[in-house]
C-alpha positions as CSV (number, residue, x, y, z in Angstrom):
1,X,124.0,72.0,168.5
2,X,125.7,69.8,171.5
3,X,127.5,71.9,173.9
4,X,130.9,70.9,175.2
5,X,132.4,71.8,178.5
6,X,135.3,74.2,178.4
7,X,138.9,73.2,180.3
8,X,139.0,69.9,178.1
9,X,139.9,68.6,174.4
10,X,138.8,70.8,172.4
11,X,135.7,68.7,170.3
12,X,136.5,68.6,166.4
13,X,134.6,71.1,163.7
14,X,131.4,70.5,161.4
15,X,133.0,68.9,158.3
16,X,131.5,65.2,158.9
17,X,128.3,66.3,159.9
18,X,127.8,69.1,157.1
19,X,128.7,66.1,154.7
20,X,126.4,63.9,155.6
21,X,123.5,66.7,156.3
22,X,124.4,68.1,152.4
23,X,124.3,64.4,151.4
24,X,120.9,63.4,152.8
25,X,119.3,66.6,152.5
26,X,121.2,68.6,149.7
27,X,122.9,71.9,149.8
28,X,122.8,74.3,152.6
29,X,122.0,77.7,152.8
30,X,124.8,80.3,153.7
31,X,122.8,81.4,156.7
32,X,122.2,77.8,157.9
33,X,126.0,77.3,157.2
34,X,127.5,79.9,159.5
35,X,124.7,79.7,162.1
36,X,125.5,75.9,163.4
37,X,129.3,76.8,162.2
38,X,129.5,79.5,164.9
39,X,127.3,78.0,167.5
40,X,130.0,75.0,167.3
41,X,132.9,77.3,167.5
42,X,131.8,79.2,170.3
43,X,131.0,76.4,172.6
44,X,134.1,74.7,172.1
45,X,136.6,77.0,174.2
46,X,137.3,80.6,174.9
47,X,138.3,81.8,171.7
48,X,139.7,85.5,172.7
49,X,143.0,87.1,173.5
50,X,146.6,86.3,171.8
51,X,146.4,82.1,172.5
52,X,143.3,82.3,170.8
53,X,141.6,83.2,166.9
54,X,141.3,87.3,167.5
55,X,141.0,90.0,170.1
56,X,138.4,92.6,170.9
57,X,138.5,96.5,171.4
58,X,137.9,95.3,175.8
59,X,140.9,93.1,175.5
60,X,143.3,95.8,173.7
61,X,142.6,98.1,176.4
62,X,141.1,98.6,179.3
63,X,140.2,102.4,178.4
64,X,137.5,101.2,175.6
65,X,135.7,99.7,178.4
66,X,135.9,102.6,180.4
67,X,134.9,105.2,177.6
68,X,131.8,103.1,177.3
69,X,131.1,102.8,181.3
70,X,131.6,106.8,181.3
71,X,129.0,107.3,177.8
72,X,126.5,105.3,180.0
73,X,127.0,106.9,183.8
74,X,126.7,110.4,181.6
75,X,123.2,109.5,180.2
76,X,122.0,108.5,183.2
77,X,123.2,111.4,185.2
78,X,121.6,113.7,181.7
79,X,118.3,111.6,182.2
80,X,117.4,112.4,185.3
81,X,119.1,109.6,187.6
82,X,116.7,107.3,187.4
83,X,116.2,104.1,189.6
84,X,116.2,100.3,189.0
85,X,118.5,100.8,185.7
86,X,119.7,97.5,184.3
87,X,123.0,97.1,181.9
88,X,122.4,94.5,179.8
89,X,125.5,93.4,177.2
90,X,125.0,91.2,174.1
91,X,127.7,88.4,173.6
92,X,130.3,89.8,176.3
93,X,133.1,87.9,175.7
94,X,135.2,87.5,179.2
95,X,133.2,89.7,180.2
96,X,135.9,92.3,180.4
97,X,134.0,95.4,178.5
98,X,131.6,95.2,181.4
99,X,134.2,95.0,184.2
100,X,136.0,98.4,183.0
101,X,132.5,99.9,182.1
102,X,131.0,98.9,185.5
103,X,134.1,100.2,187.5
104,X,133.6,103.2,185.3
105,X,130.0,103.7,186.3
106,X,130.7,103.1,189.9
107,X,132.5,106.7,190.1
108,X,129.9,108.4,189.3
109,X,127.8,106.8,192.0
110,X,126.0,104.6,189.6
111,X,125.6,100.8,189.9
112,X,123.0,99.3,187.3
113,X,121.6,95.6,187.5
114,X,124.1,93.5,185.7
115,X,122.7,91.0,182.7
116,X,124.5,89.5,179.9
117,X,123.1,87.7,177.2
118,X,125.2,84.5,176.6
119,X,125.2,81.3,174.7
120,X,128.3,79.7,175.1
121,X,129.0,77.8,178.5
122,X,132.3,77.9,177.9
123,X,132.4,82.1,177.8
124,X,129.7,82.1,180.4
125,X,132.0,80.2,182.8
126,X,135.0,83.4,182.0
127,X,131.9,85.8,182.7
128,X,131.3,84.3,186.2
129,X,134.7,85.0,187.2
130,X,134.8,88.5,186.3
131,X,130.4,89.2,187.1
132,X,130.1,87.3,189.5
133,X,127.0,89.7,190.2
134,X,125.4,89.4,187.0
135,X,122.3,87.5,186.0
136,X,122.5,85.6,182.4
137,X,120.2,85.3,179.8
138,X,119.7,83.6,177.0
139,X,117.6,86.4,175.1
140,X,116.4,89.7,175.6
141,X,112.9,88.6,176.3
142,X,113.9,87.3,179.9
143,X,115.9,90.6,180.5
144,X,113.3,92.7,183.7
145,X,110.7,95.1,181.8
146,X,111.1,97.5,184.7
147,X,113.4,100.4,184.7
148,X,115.6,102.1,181.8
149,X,117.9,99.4,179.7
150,X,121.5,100.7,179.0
151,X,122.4,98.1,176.4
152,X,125.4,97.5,174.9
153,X,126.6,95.0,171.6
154,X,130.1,95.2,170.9
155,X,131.7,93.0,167.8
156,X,128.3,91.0,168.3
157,X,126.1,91.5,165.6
158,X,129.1,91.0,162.9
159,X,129.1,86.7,164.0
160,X,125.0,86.6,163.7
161,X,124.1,84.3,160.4
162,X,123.9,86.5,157.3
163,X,121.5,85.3,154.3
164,X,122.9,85.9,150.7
165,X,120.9,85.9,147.1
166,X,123.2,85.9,143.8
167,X,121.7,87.3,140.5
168,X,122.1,83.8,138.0
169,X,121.1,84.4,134.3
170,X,117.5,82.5,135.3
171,X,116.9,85.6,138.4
172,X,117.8,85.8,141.9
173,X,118.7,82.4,143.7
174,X,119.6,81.8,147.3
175,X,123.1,81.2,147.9
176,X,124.1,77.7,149.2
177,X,127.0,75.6,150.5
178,X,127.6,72.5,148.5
179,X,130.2,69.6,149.1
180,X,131.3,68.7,145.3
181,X,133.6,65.7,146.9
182,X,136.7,67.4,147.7
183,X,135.6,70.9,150.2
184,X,132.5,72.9,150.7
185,X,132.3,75.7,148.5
186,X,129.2,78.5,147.5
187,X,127.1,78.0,144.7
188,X,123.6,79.5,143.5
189,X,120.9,77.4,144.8
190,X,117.8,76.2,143.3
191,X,115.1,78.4,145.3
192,X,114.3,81.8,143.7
193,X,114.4,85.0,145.7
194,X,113.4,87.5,143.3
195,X,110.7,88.2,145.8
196,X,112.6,89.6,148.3
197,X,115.4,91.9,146.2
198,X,115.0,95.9,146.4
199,X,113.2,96.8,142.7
200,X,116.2,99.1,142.6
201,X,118.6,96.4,142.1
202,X,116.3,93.6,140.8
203,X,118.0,93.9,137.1
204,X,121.8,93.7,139.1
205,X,124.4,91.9,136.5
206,X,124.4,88.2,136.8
207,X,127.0,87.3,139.8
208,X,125.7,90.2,142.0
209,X,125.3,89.2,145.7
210,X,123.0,90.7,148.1
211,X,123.5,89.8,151.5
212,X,121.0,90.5,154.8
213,X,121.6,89.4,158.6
214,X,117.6,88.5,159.7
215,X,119.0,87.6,162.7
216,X,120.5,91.7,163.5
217,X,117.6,93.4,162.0
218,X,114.8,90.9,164.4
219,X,117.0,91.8,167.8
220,X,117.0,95.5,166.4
221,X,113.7,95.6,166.5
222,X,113.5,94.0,169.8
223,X,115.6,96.5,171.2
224,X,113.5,99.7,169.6
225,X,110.5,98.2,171.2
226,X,111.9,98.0,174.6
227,X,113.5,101.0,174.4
228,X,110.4,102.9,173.7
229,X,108.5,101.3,176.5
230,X,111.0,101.7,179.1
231,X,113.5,104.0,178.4
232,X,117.4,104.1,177.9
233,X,119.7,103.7,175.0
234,X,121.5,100.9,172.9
235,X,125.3,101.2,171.9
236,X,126.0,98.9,168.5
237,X,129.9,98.9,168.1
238,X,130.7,97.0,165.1
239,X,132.4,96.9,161.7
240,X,130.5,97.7,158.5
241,X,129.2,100.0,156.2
242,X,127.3,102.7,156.9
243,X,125.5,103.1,153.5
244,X,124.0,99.6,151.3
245,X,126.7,98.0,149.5
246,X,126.4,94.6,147.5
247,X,129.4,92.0,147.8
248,X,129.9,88.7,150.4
249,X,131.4,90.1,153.3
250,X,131.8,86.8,154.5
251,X,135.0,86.1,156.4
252,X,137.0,83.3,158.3
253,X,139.6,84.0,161.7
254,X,141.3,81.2,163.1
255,X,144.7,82.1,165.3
256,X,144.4,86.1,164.0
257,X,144.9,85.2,160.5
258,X,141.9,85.3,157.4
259,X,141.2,81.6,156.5
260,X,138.5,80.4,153.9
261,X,135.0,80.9,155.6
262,X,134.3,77.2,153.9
263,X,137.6,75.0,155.5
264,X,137.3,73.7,158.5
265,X,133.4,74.8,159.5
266,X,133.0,75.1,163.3
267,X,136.8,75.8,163.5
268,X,136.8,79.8,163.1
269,X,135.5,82.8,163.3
270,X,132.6,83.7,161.1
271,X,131.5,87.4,160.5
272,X,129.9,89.1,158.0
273,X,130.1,93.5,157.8
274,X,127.2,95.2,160.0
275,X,124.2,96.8,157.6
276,X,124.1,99.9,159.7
277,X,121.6,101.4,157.5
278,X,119.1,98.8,158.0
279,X,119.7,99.4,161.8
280,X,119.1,103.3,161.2
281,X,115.7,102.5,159.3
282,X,114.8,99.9,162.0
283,X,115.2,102.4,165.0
284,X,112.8,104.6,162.2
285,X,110.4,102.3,161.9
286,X,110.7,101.5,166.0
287,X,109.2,105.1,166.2
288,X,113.0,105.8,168.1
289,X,115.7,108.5,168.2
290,X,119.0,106.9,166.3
291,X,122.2,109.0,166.2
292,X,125.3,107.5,164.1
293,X,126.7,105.5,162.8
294,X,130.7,107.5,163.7
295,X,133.7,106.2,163.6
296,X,134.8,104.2,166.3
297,X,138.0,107.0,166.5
298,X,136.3,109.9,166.7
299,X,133.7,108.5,169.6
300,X,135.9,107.8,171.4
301,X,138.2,111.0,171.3
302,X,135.3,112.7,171.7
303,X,134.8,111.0,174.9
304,X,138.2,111.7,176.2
305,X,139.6,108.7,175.8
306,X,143.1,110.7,174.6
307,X,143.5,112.2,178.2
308,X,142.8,108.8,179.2
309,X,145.6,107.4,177.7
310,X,147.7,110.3,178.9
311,X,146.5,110.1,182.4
312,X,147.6,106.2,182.2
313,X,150.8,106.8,180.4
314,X,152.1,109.0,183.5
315,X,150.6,107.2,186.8
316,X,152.7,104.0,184.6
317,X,155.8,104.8,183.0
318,X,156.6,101.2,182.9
319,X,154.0,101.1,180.4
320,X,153.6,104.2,178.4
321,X,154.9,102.3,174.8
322,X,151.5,99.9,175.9
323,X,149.0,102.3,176.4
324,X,149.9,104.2,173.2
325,X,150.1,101.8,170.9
326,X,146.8,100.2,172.5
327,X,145.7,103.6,171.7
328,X,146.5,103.8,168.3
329,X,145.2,100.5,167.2
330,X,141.3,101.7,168.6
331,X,141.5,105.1,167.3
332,X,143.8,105.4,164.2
333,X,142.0,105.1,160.8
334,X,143.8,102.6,159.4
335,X,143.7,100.2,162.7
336,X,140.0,100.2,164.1
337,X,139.4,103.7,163.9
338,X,137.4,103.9,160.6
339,X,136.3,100.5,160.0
340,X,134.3,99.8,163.3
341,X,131.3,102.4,163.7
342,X,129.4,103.3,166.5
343,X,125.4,103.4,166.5
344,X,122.9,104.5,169.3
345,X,119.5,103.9,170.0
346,X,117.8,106.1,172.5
347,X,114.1,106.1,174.4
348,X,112.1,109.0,174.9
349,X,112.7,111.5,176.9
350,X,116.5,110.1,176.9
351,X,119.2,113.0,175.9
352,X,121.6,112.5,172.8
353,X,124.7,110.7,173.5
354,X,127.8,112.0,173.3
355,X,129.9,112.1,170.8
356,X,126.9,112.1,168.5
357,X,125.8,116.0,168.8
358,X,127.1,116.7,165.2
């Protein structure tokens, strides 16, 4: 996809070129769909904070950041100390998690490499202001392969393309987008997937959708193997489920409001729920230690972030009301609290996290 520079008009969404793809080519698949839909919507302008489609956890409060920064100094301090660490955060927004984890970190003596794996210029250019340390990359694979990795992916494996297969009366068929003339719309493709369905739910009722993220399971993986070479741990923060579920958990955010994931392609948010047991049985098959997945809540009041909040509410009265409710919304249950979970990776040798000794 073309990328756009960020400070100007704001380039229009997909819908012309989707038409004319689906027209020359035929339908595309869901995973196709919300790939090129969100690599569109991400380069055309900084999409966080209230002027925008939807905030994240780092831009509620500055304490999630810090609870994070203060997870990571502790497992470095439990692991020994060891030298030539590098912090390396997946899709980092304004960079603002890292900021508040970093300063975090700094307390406790401890002052990682900085690299953040970014695609869209338009964010990049927000992360310069606030990192202006860091290094960026556009993968992993260019991250050093010397010294422990702290890692952390916060509300970024939720926007990675998922791949869905419906169960049709003929078998399993991959789910497409169409254009029938008016809008874009799902539909059951021609290609059978039977092939790749679980024999436990291969005889599913007609209209059954299974849906997979390639995309999260391949960076898992990627993450398992570094881990176990060099040491350190991975934080996943995200919302999902925590056991296999069937369903689209496709979903649209444009200006904080659900829209129809097939109006106005390259014009919202896309994001799908987080399979957190396929991450569990990728850190298995990684040959790794994985702890989780907990509710966001209760990781992060296990972490203190309540005497946090206190500590903040007193050194500024002016803005008590703020740091409770801020604390409310990314610990009750029926804000963030339940919904988003918390995941960790770990190398050998590397202690259990905490909030994750249960």
């Amino acid at each position: 996809m073309e990328e756009f520079e960020a400070g100007g008009d704001a380039p229009p969404g997909l819908e012309a070129v989707f038409k004319r793809l689906i027209g020359a080519t035929g339908p595309i698949s869901i995973a196709h769909y919300m790939a090129e839909a969100n690599a569109h919507y991400y380069n055309r302008t900084d999409p966080l904070g209230a002027a925008g489609d939807f905030i994240t956890a780092p831009e509620i409060s500055q304490m999630f950041g810090e609870m994070i920064g203060l997870w990571l100094a502790d497992q470095w301090q439990r692991a020994g100390k060891p030298s030539m660490c590098q912090f390396v955060e997946f899709g980092p927004g304004r960079g603002t998690l890292a900021a508040d984890a970093l300063r975090a970190m700094a307390q406790f003596d401890f002052h990682p490499r900085v690299h953040l794996i970014e695609g869209s210029t338009a964010l990049r250019m927000a992360q310069k202001i606030a990192l202006p340390q860091a290094t960026w990359h556009d993968g992993l694979d260019s991250v050093p392969r010397e010294g422990p990795l702290l890692i952390v992916a916060n509300e970024f494996l939720d926007a990675l393309p998922v791949r869905q297969v419906v169960r049709t009366e003929q078998g399993w068929r991959e789910r497409v987008v169409l254009h029938d003339g008016e809008r874009f719309r799902p539909a059951a493709g021609p290609r059978p997937m039977d092939s790749v369905v679980p024999p436990a739910l291969a005889s599913s009722p007609p209209g059954t959708i299974l849906e997979s993220c390639p995309a999260a399971a391949g960076m898992a993986y990627e993450i398992a193997a570094r881990l176990k070479a060099q040491g350190g741990a991975a934080l996943f923060i995200d919302y999902g489920y925590a056991t296999a579920q069937t369903g689209s958990t496709l979903q649209a955010v444009r200006a904080h409001q659900k829209v129809d994931p097939f109006s106005d392609p390259g014009l919202s948010d896309l994001t799908a729920l987080v399979d957190f047991a396929q991450l569990k049985q990728i850190a298995l098959a990684g040959d790794i230690d994985c702890h989780g997945p907990v509710g966001q809540g209760d990781w992060l009041m296990a972490l203190g972030i309540g005497q946090r909040a206190a500590l903040l509410g007193r050194s500024r009265p002016d803005q008590a009301k703020q740091v409770a409710e801020a604390l409310d919304r990314l610990v009750s249950p029926d804000q963030m609290g339940s919904l988003f979970k918390v995941l960790a990776y770990r190398g050998p040798g590397w202690p259990v996290g905490a909030g994750f000794e249960g």
